[in-house]
C-alpha positions as CSV (number, residue, x, y, z in Angstrom):
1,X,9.5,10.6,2.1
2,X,11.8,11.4,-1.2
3,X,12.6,9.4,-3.9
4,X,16.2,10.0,-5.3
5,X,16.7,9.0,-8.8
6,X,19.9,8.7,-10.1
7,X,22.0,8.3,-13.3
8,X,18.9,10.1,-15.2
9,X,19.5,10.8,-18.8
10,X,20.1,14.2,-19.3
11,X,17.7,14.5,-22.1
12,X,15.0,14.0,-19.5
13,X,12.7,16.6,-18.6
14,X,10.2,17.2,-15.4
15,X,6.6,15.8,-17.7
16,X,9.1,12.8,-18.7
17,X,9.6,11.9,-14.9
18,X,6.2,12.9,-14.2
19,X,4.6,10.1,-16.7
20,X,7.0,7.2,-15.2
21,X,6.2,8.0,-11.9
22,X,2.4,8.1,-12.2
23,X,1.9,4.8,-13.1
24,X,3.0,3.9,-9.6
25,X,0.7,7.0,-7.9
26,X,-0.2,10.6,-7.6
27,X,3.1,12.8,-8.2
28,X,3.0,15.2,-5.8
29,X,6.4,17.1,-6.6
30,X,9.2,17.0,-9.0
31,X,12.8,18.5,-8.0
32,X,15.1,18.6,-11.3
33,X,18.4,20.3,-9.8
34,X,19.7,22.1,-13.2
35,X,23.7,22.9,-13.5
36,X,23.2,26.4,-14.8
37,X,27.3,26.6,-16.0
38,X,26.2,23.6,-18.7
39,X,22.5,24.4,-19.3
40,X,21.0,21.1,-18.2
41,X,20.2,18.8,-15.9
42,X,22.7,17.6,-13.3
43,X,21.7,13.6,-13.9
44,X,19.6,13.4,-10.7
45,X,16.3,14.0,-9.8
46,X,13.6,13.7,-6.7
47,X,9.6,12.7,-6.6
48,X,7.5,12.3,-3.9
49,X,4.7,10.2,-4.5
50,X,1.5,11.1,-2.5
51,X,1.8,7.7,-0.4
52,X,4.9,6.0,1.5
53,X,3.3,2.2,0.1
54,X,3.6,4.3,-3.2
55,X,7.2,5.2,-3.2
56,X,8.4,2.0,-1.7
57,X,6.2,0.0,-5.1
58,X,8.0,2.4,-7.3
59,X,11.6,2.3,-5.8
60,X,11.0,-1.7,-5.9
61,X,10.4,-1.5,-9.6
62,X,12.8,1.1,-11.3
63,X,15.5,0.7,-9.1
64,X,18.1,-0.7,-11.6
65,X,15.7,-0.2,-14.7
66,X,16.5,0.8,-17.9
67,X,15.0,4.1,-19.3
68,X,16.2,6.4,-22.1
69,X,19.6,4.5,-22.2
70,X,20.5,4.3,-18.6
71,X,20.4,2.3,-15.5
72,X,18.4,4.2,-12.8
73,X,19.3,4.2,-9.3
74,X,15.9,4.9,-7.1
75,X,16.6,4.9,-3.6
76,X,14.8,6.7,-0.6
77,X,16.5,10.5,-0.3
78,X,18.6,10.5,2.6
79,X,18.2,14.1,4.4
80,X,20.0,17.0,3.3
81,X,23.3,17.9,5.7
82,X,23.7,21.6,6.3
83,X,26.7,23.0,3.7
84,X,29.5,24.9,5.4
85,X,30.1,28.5,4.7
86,X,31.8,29.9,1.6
87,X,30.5,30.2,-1.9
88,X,29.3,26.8,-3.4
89,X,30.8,27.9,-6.8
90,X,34.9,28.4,-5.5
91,X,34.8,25.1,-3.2
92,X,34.1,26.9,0.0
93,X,36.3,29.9,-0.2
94,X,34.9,33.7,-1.0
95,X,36.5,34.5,-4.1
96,X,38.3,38.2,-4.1
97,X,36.0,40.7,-5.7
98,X,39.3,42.5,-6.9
């Protein structure tokens, strides 16, 4: 299982996430999607914690907490749906190399 956390400051970085989480249990991964156009993080991060009782304790206390002047959102991850063809950047269309 995944933890998505949402609405993360974007000041935060992966050891920031990292510490919070590890008072709940062993961090097993961090996943900090950057936006590479701005230079920082998109807002949203994942965790997996190395149990499921683990996750569910921390999901159960952040969800809705504050930290670095924002409400989190910590939910379970649902699973990721297959993207449709095209280039992510142009909305789904090839743009025209011309």
């Amino acid at each position: 299982m995944t933890i998505y956390i949402g609405n993360l400051s974007y000041e935060a970085v992966e050891q920031d996430i990292r510490e919070v989480f590890a008072e709940y249990g062993t961090v097993s991964r961090v996943t900090l999607p950057m936006d590479h156009e701005l230079e920082r993080i998109r807002g949203f991060a994942f965790v997996d914690l190395a149990t499921e009782a683990e996750e569910e304790h921390a999901i159960q206390e952040l969800d809705g907490a504050e930290w670095m002047g924002r409400q989190l959102r910590v939910n379970k991850a649902k699973p990721r749906e297959p993207r449709s063809g095209g280039d992510r950047r142009s909305g789904g269309f090839v743009r025209n190399p011309l």
